[in-house]
PAVEX-59919 format. One record per atom (N, C-alpha, C, CB): atom name; x, y, z; residue number from 1. Coordinates in steps of 0.02 Angstrom, whole numbers, plus 32768, in hexadecimal, padded with zeros to 4 digits. Each point is the difference from the previous one (the first is absolute). Glycine has a CB too. Layout:
BEGIN
   lumba      u      v      w   lumro
      CA      X      Y      Z     NUM
...
//
This chain:
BEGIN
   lumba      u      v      w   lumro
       N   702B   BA64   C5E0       1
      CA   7FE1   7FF5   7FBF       1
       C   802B   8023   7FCA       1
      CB   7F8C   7FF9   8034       1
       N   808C   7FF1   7F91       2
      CA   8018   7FFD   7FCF       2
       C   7FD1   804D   7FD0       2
      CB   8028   7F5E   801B       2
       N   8004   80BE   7FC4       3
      CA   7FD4   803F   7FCC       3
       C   7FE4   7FC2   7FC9       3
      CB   805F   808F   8003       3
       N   7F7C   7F95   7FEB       4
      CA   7FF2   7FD5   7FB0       4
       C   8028   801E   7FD3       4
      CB   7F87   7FE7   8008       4
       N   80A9   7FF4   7FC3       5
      CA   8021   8013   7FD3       5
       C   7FEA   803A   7FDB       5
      CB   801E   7F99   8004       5
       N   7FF7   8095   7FC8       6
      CA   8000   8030   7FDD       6
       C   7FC5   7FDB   7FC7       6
      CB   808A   803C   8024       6
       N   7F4D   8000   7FE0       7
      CA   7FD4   7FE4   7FCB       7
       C   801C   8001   7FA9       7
      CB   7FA1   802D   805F       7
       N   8090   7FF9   7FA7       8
      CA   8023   7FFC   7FA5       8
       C   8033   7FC9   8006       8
      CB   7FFF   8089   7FD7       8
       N   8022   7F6C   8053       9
      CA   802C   7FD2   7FF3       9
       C   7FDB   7FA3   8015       9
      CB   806D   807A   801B       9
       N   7F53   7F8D   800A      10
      CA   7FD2   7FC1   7FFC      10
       C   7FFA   7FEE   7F9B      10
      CB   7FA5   802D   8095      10
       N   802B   801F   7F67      11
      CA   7FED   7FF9   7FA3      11
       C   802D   7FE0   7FE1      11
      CB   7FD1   8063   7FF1      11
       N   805B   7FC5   8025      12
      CA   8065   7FF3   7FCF      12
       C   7FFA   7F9F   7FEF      12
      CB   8078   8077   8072      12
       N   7F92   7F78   7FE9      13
      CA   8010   7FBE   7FF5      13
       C   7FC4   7FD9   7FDE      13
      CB   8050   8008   8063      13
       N   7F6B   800F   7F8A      14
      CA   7FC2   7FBE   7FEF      14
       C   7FD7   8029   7FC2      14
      CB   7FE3   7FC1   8093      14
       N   805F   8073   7F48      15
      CA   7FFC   8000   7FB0      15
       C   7FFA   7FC1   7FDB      15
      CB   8041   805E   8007      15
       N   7F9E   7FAF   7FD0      16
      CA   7FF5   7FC1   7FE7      16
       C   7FC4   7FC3   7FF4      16
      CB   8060   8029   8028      16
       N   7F88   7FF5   8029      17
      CA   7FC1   7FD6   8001      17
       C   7FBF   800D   7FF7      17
      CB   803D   7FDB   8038      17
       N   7FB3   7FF1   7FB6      18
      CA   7FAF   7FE7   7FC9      18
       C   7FD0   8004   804D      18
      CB   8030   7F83   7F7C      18
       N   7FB3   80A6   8084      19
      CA   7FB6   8006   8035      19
       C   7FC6   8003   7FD4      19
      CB   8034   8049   8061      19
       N   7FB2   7F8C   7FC8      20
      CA   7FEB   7FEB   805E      20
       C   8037   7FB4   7FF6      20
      CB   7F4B   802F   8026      20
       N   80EA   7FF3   8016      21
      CA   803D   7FCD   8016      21
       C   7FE5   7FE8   803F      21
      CB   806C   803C   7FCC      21
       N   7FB1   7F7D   804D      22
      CA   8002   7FFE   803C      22
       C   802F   8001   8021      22
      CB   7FB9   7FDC   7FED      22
       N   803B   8024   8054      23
      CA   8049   7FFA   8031      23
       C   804D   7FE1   7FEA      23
      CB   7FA0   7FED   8052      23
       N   803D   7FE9   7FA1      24
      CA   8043   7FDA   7FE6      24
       C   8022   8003   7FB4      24
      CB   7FD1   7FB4   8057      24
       N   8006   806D   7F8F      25
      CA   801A   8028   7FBF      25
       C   8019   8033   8014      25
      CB   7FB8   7FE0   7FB7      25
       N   803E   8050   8075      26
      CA   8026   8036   7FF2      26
       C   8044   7FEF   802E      26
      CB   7F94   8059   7FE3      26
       N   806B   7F89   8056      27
      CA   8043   7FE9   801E      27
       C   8024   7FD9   7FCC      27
      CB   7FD3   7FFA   8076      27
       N   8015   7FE6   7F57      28
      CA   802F   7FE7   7FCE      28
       C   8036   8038   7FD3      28
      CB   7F9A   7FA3   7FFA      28
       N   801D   808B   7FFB      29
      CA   8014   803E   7FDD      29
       C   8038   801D   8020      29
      CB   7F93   8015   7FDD      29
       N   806D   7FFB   8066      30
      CA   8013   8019   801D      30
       C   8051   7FE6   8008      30
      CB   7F84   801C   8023      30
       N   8080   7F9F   7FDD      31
      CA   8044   7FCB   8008      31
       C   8017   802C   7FC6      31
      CB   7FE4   7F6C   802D      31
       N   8010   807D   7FB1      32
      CA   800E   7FF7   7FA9      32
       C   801D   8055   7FE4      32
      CB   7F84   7F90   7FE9      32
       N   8061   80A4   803D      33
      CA   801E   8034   7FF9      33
       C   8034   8013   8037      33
      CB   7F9E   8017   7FC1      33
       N   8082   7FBE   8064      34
      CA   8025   8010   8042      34
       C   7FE7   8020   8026      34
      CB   804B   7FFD   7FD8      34
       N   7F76   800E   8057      35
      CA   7FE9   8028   800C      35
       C   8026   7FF3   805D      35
      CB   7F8B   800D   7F86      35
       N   807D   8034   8096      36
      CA   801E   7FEC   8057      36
       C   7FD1   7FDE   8024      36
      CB   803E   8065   8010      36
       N   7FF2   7F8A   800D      37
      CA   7FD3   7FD4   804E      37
       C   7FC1   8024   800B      37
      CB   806D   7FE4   804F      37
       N   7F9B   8056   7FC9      38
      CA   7FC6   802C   8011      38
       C   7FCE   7FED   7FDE      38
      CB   803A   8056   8018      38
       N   7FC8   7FBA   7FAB      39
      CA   7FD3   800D   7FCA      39
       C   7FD3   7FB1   8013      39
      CB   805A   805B   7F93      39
       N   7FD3   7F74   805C      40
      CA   7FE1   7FB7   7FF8      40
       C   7FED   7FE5   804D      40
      CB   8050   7FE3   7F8D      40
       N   7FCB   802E   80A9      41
      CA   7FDA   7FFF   803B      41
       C   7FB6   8010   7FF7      41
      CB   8067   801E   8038      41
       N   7F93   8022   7FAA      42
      CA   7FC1   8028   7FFE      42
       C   7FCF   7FD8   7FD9      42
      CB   803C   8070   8007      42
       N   7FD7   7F84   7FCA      43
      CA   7FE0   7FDE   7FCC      43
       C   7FDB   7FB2   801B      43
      CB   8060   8045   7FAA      43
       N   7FD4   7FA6   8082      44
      CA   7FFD   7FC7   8023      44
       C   7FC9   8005   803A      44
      CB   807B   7FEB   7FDF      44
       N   7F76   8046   803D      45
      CA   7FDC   800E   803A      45
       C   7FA7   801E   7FE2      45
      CB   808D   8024   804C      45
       N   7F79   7FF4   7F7B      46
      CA   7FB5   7FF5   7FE1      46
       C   7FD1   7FCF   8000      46
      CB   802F   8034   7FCA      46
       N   7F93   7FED   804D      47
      CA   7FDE   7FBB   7FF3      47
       C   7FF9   7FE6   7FA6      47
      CB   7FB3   8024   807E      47
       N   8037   7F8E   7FA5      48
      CA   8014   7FE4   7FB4      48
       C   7FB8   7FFD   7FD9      48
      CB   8071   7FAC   8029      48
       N   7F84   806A   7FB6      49
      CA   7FE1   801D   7FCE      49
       C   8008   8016   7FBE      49
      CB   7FEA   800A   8055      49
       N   7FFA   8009   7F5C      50
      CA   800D   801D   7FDE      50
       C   800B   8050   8012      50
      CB   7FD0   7F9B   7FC8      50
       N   8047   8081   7FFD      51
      CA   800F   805A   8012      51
       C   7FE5   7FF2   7FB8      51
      CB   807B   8041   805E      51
       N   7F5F   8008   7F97      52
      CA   7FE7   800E   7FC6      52
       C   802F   8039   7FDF      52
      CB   7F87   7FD9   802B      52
       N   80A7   8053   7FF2      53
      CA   802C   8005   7FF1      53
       C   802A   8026   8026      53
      CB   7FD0   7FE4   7FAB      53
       N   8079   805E   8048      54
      CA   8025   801C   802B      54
       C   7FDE   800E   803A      54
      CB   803D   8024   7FAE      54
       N   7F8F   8001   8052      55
      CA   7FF3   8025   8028      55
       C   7FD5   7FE4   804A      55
      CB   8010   8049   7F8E      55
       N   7FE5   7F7B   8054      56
      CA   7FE4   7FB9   8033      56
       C   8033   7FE7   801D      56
      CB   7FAB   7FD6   7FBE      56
       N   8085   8026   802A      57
      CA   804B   7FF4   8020      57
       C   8026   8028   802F      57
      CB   8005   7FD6   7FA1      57
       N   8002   806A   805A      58
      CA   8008   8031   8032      58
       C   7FC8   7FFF   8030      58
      CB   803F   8042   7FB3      58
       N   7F83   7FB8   8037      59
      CA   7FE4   8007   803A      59
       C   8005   7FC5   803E      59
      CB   7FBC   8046   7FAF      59
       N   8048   7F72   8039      60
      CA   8003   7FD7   802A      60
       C   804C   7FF8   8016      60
      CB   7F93   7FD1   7FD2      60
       N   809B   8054   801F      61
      CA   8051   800A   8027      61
       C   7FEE   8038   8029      61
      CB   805D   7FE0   7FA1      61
       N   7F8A   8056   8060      62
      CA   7FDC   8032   8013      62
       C   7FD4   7FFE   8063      62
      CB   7FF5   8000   7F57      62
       N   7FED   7FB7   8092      63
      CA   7FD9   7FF8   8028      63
       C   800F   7FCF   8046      63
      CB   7FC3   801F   7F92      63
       N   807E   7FCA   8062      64
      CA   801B   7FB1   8024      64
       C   8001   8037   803A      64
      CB   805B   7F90   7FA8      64
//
């Protein structure tokens, strides 16, 4: 099993975004700021749902 990315450098890459995002907004976010494989794996492996905001996001990378 894979770590979950760094929680400041997750923030880093999905500055920017307007919450409550969903999945596929913040992996956009996430493109769009270069964010690493890692990061967008992670992002990718969330369930798909809205996040109401950061801290809904770490938790469900957190939790895989």
């Amino acid at each position: 099993m894979t770590t979950a990315p760094n929680p400041i450098d997750l923030q880093k890459h999905l500055s920017g975004v307007d919450y409550p995002a969903s999945k596929q907004d913040l992996i956009k976010a996430a493109r769009e700021q270069n964010a690493s494989e890692d990061i967008l794996k992670a992002l990718e492996s969330m369930p798909d749902r809205e996040y109401d905001g950061p801290n809904a996001v770490s938790q469900a990378i957190t939790k895989r």
